[in-house]
C-alpha positions in Angstrom: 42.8 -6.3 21.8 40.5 -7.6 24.6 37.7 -5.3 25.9 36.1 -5.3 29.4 32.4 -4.4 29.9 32.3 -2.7 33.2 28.2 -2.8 34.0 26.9 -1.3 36.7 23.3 -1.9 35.3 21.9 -5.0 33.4 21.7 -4.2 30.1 18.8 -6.1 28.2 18.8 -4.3 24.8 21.2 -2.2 22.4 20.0 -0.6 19.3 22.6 0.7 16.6 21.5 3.3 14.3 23.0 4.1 11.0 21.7 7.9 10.7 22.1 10.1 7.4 24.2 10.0 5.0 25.8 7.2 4.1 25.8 6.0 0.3 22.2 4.0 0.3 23.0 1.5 -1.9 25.7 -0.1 0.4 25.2 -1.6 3.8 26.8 -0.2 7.2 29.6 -2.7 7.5 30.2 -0.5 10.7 26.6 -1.7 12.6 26.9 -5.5 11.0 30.5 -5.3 12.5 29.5 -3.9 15.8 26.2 -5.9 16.3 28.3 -9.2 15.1 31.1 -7.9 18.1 28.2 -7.2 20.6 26.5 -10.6 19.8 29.2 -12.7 20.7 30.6 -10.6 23.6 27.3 -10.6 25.3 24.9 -13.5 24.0 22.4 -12.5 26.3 22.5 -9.0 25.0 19.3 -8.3 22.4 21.2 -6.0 19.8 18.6 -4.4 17.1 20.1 -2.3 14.2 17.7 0.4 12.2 19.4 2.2 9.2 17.4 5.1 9.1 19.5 6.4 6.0 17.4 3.8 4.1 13.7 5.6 4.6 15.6 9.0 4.1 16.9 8.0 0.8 13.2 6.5 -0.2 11.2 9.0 1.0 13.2 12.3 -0.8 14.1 10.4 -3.6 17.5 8.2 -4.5 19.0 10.7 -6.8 18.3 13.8 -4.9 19.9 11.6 -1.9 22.5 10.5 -3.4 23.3 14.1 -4.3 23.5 15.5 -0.9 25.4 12.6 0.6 27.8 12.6 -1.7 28.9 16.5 -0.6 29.6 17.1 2.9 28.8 20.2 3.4 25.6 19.7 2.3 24.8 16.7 4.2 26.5 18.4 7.3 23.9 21.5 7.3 20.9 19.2 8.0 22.4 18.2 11.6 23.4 22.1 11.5 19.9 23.1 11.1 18.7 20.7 13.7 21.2 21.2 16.6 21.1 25.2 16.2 18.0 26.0 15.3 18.6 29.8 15.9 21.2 29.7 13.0 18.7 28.2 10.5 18.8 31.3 8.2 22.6 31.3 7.4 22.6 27.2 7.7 19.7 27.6 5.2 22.2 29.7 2.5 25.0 27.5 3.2 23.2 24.6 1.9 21.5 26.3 -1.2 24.9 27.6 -1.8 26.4 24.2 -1.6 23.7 22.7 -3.7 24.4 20.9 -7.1 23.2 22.4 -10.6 20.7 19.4 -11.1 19.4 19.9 -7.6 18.3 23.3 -8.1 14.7 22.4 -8.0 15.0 22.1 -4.2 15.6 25.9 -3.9 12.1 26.4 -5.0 11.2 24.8 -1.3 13.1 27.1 0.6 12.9 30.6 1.0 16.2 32.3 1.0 
């Protein structure tokens, strides 16, 4: 399948971001696949690619991350919380009640 880039501006620079919640201990075979794609497409094109998951996972711990992304739900209430703010209370019971038995600890940070 060919593709045709259509540009009515010149694009310079791309970046790729691998958000929350893939599993952090494998790479995004999606961005390396996309960038790679990109790169020989449009040589002149400066692609970057950030995997923000990684800092996320580093900064709240790799077990309690690996413990949200591996539930849905649970991972999903995060974006919840940040694209309807005004919802935050029962987004905020959704994910306690969603919460694993050796995560419990978190509940201590949020009131219910």
């Amino acid at each position: 399948m060919q593709m045709q880039f259509r540009q009515k501006l010149p694009l310079e620079k791309v970046i790729l971001i691998s958000a929350p919640w893939p599993l952090y201990n494998q790479p995004s075979i999606q961005i390396g696949t996309l960038k790679s794609y990109l790169k020989k497409e449009l040589p002149d094109l400066k692609v970057d690619a950030h995997h923000f998951y990684l800092k996320v996972a580093e900064t709240i711990g790799y077990r309690r991350y690996r413990a949200i992304s591996e539930r849905t739900w649970l991972a999903e209430t995060v974006y919840g919380a940040l694209l309807y703010p005004k919802r935050l209370e029962n987004i905020k019971k959704i994910f306690i009640s969603r919460l694993p038995a050796n995560l419990c600890c978190v509940r201590l940070f949020l009131k219910p």
